[in-house]
N, C-alpha and C positions, 0 to 999 in steps of 0.2 A: 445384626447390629441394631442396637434399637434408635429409636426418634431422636434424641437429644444427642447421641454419640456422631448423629448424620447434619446434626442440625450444626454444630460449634466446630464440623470439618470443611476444610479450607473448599476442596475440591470432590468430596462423595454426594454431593446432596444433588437429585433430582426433583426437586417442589414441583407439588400440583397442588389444586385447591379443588375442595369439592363445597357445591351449593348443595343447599336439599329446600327446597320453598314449601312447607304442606300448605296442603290448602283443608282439608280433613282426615280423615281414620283412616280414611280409602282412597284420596287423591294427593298426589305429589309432585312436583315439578324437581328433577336431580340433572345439576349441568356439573360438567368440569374444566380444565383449562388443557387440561391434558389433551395429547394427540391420538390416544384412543380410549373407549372405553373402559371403565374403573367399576368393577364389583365392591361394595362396602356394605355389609350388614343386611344382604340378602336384598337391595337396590343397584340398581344400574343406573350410572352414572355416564348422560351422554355428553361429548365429547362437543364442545361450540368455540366460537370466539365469546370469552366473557371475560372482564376484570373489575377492581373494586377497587375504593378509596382505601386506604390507607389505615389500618385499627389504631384508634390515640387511645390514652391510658394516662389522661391529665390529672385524672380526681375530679374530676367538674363534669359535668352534664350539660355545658354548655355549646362544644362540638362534640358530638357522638354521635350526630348523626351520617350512616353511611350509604353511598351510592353506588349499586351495583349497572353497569352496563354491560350491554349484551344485542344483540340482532333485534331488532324492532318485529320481525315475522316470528321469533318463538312461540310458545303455547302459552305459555306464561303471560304475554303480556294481553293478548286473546281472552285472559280472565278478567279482565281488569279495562276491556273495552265497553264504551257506552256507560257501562252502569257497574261498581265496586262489586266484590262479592261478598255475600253474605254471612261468611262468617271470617276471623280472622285467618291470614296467608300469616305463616311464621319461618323466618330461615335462621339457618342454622349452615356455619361457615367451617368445613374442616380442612387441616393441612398437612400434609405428609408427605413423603418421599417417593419415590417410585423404587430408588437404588434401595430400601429398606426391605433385606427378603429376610425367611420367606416371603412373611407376610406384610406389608405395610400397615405400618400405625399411621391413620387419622388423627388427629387433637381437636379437639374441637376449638377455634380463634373467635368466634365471634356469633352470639344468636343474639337473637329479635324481631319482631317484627316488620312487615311490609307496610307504608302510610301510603304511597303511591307508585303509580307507573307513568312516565312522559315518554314524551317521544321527540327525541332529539334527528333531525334528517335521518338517517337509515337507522339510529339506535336506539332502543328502550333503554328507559332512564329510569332502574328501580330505588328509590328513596326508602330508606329503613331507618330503624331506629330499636336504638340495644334493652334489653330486658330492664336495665337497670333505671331505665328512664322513666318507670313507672313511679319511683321516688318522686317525681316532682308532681305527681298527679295530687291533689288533698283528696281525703275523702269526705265523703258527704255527708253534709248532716242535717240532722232531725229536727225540723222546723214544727215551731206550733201552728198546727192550720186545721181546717176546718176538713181537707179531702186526704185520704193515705195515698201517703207517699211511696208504696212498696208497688215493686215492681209486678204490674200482675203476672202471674203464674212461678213468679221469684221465690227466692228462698224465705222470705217474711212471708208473704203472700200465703203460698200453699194452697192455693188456690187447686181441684179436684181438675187437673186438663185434658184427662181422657175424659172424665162427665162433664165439659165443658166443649166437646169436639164434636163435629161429623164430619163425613166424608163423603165428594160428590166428585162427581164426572166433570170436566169442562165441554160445550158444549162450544165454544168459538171465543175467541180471543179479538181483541184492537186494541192495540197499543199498552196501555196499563190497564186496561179492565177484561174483566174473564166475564163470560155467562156460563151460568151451571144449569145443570139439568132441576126438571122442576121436580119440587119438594124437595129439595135440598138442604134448608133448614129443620128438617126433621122437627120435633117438636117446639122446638124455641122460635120465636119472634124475630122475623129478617132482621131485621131492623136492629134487635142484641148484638151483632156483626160486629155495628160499626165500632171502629177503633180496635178491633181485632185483630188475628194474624193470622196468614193464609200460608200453609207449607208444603212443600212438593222435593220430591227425588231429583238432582237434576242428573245429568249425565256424569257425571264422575262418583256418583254413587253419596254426596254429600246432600244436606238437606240449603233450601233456598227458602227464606221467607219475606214476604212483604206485607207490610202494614193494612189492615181495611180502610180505607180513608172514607166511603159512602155505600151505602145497598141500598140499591133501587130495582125492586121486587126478587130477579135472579142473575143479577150483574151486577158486578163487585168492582169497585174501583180502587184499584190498590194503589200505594205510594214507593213506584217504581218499574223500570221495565221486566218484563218476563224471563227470564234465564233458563233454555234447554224445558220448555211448557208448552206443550201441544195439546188440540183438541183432540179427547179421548181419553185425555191421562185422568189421574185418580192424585183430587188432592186431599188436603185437611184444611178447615176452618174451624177457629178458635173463639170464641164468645169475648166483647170485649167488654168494657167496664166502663162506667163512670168515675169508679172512686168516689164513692159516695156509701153512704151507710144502705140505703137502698138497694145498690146492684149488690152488694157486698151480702145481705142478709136474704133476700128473697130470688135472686139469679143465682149465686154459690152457695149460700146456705155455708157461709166462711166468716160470719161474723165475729168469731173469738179471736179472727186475726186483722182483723179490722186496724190501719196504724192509725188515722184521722184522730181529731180532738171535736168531735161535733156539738161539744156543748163549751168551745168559746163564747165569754161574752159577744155580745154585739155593743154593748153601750160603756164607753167609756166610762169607768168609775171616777176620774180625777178630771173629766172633762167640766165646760160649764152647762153643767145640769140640777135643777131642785130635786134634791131627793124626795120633799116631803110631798110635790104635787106630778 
């Protein structure tokens, strides 16, 4: 029997709802409401107390935001302690029958993204928000200024990030700052570091990164805690930029993508000034 013939019957529908939270390529968070475990598309789907708000379909973008609850002890909300993760958590909401044989169809009801995690007395309080609500975002635009605006290592950019990298050992860790083993800047200038990015493997096989905020000689102080980083590991450091015509031409040797306007006036043409003296 298929989905919609179980869906608009009085009395054959057995509904469950499957979650799938990715967090990357390689890692996933998959719950469901059901009483046992749900195989779906070569994932296992484990069995929790979890429910959700309610999917609206107003036309407006003004409630669409939804709240998933669940046990505060999950693995899921454990991503999302102390300090955010580094790259975007996206779910993806399926529903289906169980009385649907052979095989049960999923649909999929609702995706988007995770903005947070709370913690309500025993319960995680996950806050999302649907695909569509990227419409209210403006895009950005292109200011006449003196320093480029492009994202380093971005798609304007193009910036050379393997000839812009090394890689070094940690050598001890506190709190937000690493030491790395010496000569670890390889040929470049510590000091190029700063305002860089620092990347590492974490344990679910996703990459973590955090911003260089200062280098002072072979300690690096990033902006953010450390996520599954231990002395020994093997990470990567990124060269960072001014934005400026400078780093842009003699550190990357990228100056044809240069987006800055570096030959703004400076002097008001329409100001009160003598032209002739």
């Amino acid at each position: 029997m298929t989905f919609s013939a179980i869906e608009t019957s009085r009395h054959q529908g057995a509904p469950v709802t499957l979650y799938l939270f990715a967090y990357s390529e390689t890692a996933s968070f998959a719950y469901t409401d059901a009483e046992q475990a749900i195989q779906h598309d070569g994932i296992t789907y484990e069995p929790i107390p979890i429910m959700r708000d309610s999917v609206t379909s107003s036309g407006t973008l003004d409630r669409s935001a939804l709240a998933v609850r669940m046990p505060r002890d999950v693995e899921l909300s454990e991503l999302f302690r102390v300090y955010p993760p580094a790259q975007v958590v996206t779910l993806i909401i399926r529903q289906g029958h169980l009385s649907d044989t052979p095989e049960p169809e999923f649909l999929v009801v609702w995706s988007g993204r995770v903005l947070s995690v709370g913690r309500e007395g025993e319960e995680c309080v996950v806050s999302c928000e649907p695909v569509s609500s990227s419409l209210r975002r403006p895009g950005l635009r292109r200011h006449y200024q003196l320093g480029c605006p492009h994202v380093l290592y971005g798609p304007q950019c193009q910036a050379n990030k393997p000839a812009s990298s090394v890689t070094a050992t940690v050598a001890s860790l506190s709190g937000a700052a690493i030491t790395l083993n010496a000569g670890w800047n390889g040929e470049f200038p510590a000091a190029r570091f700063t305002e860089g990015v620092v990347e590492w493997v974490n344990d679910a096989g996703g990459t973590e990164r955090r911003k260089i905020l200062s280098v002072a000689g072979n300690t690096l102080r990033l902006g953010g805690l450390l996520r599954d980083l231990e002395a020994g590991e093997t990470i990567t450091a990124r060269l960072g930029c001014n934005h400026q015509m400078s780093d842009c031409a003699e550190l990357f040797a990228n100056i044809h993508n240069f987006g800055g306007c570096p030959w703004v006036p400076t002097t008001n043409p329409i100001g009160f000034r003598n032209n002739y003296y």
